[in-house]
PyMOL Python script that loads the backbone (N, CA, C, O; Angstrom):
from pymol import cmd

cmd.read_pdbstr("""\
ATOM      1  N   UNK A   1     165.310  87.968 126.160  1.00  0.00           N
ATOM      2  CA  UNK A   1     165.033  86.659 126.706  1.00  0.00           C
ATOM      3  C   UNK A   1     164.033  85.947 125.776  1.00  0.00           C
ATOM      4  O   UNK A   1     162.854  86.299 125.726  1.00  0.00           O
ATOM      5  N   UNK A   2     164.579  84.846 124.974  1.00  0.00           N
ATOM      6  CA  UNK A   2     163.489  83.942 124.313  1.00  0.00           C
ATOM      7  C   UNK A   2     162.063  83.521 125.057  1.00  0.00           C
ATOM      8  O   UNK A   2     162.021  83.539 126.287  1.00  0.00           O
ATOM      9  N   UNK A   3     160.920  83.148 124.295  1.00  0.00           N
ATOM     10  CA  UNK A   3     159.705  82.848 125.261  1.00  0.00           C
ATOM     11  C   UNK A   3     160.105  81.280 125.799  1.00  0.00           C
ATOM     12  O   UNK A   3     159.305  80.783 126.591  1.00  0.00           O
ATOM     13  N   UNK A   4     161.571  80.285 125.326  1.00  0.00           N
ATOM     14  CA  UNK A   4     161.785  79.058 126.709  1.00  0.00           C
ATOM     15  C   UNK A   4     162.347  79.760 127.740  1.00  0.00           C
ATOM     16  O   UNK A   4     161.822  79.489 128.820  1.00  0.00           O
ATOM     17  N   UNK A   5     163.304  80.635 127.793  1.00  0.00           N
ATOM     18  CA  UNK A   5     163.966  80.865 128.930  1.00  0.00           C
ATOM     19  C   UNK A   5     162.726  81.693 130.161  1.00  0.00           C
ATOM     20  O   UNK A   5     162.653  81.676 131.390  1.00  0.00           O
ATOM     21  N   UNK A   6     161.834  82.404 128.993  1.00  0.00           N
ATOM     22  CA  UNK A   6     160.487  83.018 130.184  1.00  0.00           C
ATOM     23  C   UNK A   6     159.975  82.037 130.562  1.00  0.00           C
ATOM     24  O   UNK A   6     159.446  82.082 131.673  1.00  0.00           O
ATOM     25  N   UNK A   7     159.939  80.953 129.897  1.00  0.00           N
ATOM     26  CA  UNK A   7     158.690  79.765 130.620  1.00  0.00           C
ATOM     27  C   UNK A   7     159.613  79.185 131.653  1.00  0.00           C
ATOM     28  O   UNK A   7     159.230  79.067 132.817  1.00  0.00           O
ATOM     29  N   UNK A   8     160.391  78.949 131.407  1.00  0.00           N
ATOM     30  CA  UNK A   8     161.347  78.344 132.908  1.00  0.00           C
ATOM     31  C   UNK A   8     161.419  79.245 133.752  1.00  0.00           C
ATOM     32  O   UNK A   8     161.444  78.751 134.879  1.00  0.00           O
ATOM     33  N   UNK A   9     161.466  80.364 133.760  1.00  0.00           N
ATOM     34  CA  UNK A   9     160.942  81.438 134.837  1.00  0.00           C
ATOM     35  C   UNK A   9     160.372  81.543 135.095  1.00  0.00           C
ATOM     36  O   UNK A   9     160.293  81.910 136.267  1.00  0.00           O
ATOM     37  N   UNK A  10     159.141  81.331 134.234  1.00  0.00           N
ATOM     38  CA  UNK A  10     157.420  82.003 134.926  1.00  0.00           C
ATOM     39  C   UNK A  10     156.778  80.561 135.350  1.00  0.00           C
ATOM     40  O   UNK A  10     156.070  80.627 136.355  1.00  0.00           O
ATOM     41  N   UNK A  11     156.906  79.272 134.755  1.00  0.00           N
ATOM     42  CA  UNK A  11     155.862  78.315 135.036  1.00  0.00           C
ATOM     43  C   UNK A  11     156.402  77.692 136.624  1.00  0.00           C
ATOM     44  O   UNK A  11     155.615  76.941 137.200  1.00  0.00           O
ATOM     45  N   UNK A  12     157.687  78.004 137.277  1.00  0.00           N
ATOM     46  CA  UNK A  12     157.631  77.882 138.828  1.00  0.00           C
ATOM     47  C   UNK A  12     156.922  78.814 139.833  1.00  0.00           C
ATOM     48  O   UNK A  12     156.400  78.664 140.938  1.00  0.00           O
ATOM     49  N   UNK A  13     157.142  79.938 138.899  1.00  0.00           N
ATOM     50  CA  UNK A  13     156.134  80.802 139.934  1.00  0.00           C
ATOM     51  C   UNK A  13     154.780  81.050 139.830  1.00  0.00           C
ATOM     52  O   UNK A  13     154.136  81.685 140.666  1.00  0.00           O
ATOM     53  N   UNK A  14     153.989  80.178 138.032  1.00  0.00           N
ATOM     54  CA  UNK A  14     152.851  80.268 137.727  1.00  0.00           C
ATOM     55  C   UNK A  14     152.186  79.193 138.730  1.00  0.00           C
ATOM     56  O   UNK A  14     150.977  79.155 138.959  1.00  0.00           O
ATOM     57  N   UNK A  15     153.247  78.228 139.357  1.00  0.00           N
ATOM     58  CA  UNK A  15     152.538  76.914 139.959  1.00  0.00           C
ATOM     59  C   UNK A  15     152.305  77.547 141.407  1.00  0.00           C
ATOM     60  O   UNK A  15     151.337  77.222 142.095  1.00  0.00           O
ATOM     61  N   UNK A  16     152.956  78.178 141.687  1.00  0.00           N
ATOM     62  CA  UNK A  16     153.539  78.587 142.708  1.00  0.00           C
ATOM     63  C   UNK A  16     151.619  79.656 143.769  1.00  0.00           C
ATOM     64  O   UNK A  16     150.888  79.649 144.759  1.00  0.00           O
ATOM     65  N   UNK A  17     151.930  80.352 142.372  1.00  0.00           N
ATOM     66  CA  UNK A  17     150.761  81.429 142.484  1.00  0.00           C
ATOM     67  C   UNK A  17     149.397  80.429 142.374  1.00  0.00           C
ATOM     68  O   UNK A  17     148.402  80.869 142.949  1.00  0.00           O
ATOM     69  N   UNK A  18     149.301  79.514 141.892  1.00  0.00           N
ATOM     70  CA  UNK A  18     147.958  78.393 140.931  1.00  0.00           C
ATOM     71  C   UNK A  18     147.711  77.619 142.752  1.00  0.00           C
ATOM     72  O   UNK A  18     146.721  77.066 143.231  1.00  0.00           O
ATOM     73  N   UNK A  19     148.676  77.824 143.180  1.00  0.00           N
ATOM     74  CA  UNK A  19     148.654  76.698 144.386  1.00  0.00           C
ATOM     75  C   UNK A  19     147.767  77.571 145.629  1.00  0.00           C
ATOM     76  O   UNK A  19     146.756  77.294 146.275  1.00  0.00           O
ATOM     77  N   UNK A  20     148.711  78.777 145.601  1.00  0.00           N
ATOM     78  CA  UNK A  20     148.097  79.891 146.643  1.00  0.00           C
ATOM     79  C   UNK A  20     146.821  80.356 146.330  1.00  0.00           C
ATOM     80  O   UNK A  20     146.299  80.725 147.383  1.00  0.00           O
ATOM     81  N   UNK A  21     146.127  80.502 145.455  1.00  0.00           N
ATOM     82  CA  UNK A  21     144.822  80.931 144.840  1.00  0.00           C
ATOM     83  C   UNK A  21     143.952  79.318 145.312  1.00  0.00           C
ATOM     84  O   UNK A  21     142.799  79.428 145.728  1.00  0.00           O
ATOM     85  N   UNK A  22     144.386  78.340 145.243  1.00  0.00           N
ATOM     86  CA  UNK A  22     143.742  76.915 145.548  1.00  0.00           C
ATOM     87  C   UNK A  22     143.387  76.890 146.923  1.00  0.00           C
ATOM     88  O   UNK A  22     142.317  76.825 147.529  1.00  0.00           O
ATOM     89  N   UNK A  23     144.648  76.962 147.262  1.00  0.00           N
ATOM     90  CA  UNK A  23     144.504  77.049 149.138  1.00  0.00           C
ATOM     91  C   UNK A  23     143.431  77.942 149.701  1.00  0.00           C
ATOM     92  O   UNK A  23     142.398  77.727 150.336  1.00  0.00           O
ATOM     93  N   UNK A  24     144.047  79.044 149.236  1.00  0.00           N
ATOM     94  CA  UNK A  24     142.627  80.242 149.546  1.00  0.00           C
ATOM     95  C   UNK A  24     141.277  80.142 149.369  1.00  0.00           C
ATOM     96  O   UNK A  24     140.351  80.489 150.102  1.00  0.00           O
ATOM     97  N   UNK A  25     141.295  79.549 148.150  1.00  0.00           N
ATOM     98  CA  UNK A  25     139.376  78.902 148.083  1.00  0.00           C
ATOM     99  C   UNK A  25     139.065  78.069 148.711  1.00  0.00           C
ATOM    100  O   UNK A  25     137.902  77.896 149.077  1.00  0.00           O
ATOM    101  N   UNK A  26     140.126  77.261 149.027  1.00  0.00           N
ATOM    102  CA  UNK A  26     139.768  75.795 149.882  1.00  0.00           C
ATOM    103  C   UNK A  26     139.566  76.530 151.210  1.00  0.00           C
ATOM    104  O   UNK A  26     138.875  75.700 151.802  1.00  0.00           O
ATOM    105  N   UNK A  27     139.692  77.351 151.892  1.00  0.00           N
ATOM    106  CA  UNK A  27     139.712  77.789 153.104  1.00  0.00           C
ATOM    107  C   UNK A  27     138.472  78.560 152.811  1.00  0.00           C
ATOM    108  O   UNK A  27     137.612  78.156 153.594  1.00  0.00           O
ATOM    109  N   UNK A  28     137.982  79.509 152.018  1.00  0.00           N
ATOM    110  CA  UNK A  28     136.567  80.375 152.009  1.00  0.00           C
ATOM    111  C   UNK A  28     135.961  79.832 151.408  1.00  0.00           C
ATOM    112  O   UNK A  28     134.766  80.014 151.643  1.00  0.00           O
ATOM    113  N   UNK A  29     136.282  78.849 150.289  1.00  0.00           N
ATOM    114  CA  UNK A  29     135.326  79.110 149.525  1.00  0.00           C
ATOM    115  C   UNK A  29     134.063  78.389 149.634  1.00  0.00           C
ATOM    116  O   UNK A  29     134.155  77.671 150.630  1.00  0.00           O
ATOM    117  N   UNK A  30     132.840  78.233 149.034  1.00  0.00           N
ATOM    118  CA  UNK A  30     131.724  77.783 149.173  1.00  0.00           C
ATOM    119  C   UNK A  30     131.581  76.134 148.799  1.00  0.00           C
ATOM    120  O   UNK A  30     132.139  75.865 147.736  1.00  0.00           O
ATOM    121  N   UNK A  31     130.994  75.083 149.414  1.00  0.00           N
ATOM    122  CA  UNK A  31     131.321  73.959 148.393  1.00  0.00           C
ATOM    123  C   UNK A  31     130.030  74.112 147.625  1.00  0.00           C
ATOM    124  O   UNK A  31     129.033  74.811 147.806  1.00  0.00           O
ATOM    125  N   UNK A  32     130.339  73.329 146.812  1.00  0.00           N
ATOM    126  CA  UNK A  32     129.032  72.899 145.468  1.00  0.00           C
ATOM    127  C   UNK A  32     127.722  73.195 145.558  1.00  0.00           C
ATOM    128  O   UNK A  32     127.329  72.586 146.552  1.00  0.00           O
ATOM    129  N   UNK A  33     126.485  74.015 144.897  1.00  0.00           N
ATOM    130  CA  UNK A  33     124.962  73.606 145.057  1.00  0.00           C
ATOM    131  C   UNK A  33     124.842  72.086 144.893  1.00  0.00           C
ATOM    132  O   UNK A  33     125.765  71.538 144.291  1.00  0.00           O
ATOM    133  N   UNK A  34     123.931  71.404 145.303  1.00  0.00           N
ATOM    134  CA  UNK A  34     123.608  69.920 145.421  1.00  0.00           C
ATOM    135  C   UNK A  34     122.956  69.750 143.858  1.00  0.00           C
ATOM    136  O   UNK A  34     122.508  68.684 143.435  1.00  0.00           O
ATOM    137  N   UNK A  35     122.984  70.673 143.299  1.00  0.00           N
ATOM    138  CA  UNK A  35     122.620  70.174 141.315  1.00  0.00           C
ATOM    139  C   UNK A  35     124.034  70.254 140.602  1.00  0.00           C
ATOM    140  O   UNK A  35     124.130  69.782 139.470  1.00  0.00           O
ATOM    141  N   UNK A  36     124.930  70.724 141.101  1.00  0.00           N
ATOM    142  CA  UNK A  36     126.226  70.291 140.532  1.00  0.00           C
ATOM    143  C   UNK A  36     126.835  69.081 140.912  1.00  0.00           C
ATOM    144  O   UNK A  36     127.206  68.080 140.299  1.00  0.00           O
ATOM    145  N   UNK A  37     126.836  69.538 142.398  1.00  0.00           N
ATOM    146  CA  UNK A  37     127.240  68.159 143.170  1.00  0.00           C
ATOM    147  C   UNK A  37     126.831  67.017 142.263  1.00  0.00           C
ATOM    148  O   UNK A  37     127.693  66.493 141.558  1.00  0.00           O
ATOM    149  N   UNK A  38     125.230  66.476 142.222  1.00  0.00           N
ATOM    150  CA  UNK A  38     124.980  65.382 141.399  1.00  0.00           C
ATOM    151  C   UNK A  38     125.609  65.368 140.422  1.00  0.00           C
ATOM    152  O   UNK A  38     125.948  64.234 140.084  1.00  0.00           O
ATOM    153  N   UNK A  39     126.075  66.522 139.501  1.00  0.00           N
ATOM    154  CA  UNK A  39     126.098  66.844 137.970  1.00  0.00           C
ATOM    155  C   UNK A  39     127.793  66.053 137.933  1.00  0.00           C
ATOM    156  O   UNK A  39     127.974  65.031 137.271  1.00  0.00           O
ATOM    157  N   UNK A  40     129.030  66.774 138.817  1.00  0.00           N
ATOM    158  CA  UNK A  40     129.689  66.524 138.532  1.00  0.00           C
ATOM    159  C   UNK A  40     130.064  64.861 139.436  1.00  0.00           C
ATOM    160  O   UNK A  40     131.178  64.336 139.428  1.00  0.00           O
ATOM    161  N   UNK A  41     129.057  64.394 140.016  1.00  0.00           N
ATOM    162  CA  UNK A  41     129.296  62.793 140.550  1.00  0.00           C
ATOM    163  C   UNK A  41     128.843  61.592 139.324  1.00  0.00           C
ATOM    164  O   UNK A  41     129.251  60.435 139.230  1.00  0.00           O
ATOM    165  N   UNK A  42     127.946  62.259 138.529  1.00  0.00           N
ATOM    166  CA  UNK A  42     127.380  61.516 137.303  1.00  0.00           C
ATOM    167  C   UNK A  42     128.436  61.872 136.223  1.00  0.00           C
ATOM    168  O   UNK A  42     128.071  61.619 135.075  1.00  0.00           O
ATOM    169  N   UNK A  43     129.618  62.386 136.359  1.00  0.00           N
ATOM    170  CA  UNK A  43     130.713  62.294 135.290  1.00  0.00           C
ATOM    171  C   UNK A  43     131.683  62.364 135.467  1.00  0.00           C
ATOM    172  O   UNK A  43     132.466  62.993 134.756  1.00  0.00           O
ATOM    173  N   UNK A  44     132.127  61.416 137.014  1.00  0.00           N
ATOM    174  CA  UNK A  44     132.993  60.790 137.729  1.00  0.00           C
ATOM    175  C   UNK A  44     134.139  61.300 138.210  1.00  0.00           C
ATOM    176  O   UNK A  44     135.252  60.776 138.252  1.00  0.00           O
ATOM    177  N   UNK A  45     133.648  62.769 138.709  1.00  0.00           N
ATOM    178  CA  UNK A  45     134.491  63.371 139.643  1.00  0.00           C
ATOM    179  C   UNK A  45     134.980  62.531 141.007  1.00  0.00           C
ATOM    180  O   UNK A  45     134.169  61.682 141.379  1.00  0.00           O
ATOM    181  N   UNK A  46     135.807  62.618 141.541  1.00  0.00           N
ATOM    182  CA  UNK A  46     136.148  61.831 142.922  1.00  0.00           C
ATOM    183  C   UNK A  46     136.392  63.411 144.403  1.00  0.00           C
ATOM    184  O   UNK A  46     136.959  64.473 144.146  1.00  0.00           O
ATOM    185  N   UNK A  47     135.935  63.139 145.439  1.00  0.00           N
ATOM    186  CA  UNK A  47     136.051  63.649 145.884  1.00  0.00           C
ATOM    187  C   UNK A  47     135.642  65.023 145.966  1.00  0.00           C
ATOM    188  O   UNK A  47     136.330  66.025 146.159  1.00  0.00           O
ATOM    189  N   UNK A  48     134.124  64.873 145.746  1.00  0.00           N
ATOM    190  CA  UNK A  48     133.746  66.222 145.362  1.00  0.00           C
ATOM    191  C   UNK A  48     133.053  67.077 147.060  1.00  0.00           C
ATOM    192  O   UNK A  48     132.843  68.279 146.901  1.00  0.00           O
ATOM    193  N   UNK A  49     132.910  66.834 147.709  1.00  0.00           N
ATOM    194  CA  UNK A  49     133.068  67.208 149.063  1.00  0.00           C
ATOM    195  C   UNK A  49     134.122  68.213 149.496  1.00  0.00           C
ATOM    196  O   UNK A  49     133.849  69.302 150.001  1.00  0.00           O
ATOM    197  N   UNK A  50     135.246  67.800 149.279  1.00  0.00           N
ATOM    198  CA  UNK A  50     136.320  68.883 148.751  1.00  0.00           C
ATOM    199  C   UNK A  50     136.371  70.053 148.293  1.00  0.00           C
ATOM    200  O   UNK A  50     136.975  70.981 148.830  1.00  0.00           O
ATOM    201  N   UNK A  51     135.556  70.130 146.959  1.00  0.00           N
ATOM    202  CA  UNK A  51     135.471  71.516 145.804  1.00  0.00           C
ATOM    203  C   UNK A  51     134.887  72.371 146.499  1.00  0.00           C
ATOM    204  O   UNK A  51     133.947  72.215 147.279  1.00  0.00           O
ATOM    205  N   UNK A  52     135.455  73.308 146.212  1.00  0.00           N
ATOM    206  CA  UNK A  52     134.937  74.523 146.515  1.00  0.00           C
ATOM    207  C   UNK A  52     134.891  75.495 145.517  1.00  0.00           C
ATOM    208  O   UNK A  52     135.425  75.009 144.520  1.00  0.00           O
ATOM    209  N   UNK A  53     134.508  76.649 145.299  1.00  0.00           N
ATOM    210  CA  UNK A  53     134.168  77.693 144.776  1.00  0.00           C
ATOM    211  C   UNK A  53     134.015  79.192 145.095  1.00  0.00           C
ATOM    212  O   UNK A  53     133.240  79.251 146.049  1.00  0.00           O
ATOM    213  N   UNK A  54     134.399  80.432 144.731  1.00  0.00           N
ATOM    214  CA  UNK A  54     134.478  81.250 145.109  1.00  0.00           C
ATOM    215  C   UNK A  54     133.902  82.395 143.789  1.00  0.00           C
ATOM    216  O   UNK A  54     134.174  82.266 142.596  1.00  0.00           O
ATOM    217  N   UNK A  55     133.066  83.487 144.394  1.00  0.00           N
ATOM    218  CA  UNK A  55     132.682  84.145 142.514  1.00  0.00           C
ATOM    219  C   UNK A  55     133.470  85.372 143.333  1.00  0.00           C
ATOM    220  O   UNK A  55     133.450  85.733 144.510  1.00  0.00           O
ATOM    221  N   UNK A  56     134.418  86.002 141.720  1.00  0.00           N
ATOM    222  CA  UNK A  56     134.571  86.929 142.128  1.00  0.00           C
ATOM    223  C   UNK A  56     134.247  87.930 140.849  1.00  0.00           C
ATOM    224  O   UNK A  56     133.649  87.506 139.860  1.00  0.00           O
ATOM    225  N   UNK A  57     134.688  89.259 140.961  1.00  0.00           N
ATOM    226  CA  UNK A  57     134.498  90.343 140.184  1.00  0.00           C
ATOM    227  C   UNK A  57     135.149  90.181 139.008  1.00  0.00           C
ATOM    228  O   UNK A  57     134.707  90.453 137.891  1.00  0.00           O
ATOM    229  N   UNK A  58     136.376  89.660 139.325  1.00  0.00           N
ATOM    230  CA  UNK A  58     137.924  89.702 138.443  1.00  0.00           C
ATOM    231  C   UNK A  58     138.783  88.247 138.646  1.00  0.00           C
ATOM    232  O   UNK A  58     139.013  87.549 139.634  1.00  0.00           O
ATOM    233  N   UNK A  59     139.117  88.152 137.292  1.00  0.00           N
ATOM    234  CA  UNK A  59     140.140  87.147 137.939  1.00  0.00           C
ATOM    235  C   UNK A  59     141.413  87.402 138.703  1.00  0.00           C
ATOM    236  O   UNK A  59     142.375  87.901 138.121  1.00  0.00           O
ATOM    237  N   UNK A  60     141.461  87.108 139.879  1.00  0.00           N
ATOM    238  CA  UNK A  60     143.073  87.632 140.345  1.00  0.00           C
ATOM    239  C   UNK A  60     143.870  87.924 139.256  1.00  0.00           C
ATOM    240  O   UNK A  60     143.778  87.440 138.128  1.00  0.00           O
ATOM    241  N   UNK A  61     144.736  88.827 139.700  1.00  0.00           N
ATOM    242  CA  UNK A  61     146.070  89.164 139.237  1.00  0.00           C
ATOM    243  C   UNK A  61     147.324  88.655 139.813  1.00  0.00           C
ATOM    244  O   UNK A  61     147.530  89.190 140.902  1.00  0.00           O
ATOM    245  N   UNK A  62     148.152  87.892 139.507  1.00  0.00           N
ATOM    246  CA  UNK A  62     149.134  87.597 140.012  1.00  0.00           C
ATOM    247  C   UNK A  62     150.374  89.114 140.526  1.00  0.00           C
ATOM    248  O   UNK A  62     150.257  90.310 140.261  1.00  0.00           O
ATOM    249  N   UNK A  63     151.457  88.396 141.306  1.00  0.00           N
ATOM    250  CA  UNK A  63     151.589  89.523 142.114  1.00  0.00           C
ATOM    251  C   UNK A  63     152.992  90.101 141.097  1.00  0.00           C
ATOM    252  O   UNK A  63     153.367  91.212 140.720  1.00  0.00           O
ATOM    253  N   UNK A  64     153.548  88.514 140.896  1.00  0.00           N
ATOM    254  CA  UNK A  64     154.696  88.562 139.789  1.00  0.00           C
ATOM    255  C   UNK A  64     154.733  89.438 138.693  1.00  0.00           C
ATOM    256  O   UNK A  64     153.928  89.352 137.766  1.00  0.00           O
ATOM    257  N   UNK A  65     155.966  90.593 138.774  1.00  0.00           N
ATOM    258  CA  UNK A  65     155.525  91.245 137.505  1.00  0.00           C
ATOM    259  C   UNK A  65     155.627  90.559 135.981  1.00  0.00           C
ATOM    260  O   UNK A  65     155.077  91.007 134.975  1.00  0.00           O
ATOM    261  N   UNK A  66     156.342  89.539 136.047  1.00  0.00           N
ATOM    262  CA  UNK A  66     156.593  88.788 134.926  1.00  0.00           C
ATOM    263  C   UNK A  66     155.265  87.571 134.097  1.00  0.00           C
ATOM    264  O   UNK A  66     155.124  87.189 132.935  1.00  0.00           O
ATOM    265  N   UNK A  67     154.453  87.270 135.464  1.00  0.00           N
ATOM    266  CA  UNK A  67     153.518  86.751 135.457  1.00  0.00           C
ATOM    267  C   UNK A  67     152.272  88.123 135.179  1.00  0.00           C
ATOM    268  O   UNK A  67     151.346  87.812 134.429  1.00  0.00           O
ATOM    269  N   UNK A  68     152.263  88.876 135.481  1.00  0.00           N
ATOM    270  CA  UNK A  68     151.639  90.236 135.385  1.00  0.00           C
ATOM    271  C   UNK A  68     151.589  90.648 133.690  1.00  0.00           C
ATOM    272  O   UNK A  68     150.594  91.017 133.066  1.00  0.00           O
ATOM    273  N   UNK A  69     152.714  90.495 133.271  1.00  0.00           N
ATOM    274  CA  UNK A  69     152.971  90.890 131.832  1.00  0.00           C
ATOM    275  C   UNK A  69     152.868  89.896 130.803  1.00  0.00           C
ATOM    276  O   UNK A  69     152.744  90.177 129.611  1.00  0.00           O
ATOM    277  N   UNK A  70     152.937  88.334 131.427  1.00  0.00           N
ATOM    278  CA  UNK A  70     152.386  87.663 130.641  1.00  0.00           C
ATOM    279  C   UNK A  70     150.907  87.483 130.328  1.00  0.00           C
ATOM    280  O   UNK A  70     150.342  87.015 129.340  1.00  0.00           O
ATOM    281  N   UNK A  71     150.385  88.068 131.629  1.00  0.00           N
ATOM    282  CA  UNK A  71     148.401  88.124 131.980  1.00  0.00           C
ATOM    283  C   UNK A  71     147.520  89.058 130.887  1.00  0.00           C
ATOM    284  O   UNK A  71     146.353  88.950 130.509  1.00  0.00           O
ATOM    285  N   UNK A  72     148.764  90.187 130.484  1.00  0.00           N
ATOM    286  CA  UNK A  72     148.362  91.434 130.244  1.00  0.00           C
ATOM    287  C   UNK A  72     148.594  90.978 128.806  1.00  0.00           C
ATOM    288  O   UNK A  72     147.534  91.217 128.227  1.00  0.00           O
ATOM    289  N   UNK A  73     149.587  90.358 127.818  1.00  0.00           N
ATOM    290  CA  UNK A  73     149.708  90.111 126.617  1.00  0.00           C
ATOM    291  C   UNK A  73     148.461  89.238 126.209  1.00  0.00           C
ATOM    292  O   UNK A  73     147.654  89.622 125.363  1.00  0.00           O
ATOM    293  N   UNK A  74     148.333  87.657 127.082  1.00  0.00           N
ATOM    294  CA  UNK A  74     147.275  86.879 126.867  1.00  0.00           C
ATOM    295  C   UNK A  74     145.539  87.809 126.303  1.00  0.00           C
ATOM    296  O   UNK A  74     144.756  87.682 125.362  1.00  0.00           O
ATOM    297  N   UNK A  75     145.655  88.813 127.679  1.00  0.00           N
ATOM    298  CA  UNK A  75     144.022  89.397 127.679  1.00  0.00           C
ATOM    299  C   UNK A  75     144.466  90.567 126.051  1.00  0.00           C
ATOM    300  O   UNK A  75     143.520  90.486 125.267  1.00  0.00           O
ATOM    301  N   UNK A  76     145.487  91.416 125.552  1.00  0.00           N
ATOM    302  CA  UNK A  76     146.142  91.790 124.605  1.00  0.00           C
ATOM    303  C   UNK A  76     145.517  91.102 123.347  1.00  0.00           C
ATOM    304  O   UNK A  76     144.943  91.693 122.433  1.00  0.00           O
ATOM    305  N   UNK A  77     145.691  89.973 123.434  1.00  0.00           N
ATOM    306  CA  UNK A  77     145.744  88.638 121.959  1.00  0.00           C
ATOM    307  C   UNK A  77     144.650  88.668 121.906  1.00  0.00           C
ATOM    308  O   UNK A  77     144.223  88.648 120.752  1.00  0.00           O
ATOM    309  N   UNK A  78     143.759  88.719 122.845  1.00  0.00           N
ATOM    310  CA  UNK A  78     142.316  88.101 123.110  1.00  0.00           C
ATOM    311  C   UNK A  78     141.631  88.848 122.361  1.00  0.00           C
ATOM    312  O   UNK A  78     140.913  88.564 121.403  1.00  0.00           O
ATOM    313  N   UNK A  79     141.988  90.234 123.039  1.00  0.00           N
ATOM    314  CA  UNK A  79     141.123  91.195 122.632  1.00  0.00           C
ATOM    315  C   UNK A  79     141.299  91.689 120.579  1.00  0.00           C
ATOM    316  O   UNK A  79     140.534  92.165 119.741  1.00  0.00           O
ATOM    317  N   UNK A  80     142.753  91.210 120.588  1.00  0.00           N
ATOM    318  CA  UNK A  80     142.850  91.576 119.215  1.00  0.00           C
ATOM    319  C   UNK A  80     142.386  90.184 118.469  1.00  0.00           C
ATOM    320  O   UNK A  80     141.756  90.408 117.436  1.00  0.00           O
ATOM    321  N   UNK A  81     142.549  88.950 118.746  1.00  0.00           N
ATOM    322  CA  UNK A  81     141.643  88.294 118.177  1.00  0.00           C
ATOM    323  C   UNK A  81     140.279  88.513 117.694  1.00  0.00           C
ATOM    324  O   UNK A  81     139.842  88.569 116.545  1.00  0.00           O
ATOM    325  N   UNK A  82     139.524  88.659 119.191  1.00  0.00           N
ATOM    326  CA  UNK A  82     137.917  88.863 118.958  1.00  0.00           C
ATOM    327  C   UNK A  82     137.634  90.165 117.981  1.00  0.00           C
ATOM    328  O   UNK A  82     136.526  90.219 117.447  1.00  0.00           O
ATOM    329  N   UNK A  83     138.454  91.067 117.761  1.00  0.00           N
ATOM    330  CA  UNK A  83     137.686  92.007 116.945  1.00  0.00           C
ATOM    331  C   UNK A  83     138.081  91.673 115.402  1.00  0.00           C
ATOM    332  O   UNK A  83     137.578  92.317 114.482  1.00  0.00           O
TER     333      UNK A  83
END
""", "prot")
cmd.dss("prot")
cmd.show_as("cartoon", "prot")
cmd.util.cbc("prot")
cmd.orient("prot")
């Protein structure tokens, strides 16, 4: 499979997964300290009442194995870049 025919596969279910990870913070997550808040109203965020935030350990893993194996090449490159 060429890397267009993977991206037409993976970027519906990358949105897919990008959406469910959104929702989920929007429901737990914390909104803004009031020094960001200002920070990001002085460089014309809209709707910052909204944002939320969540810290975690890890960045999720998607559940998709295809999305899984693209996660795993990216952090792959990274690592062979930086050294």
């Amino acid at each position: 499979m060429t890397l267009q025919e993977q991206l037409h596969t993976i970027i519906p279910d990358a949105i897919k997964w990008a959406k469910a990870q959104a929702e989920h913070v929007a429901l737990i997550g914390n909104p803004l300290q009031s020094n960001l808040r200002d920070f990001v109203q002085r460089v014309g965020v809209r709707g910052v009442d909204r944002i939320r935030g969540k810290f975690v350990d890890s960045l999720p893993i998607p559940e998709n194995s295809l999305l899984k194996e693209m996660e795993f090449q990216r952090d792959y490159l990274a690592l062979i870049w930086l050294a």
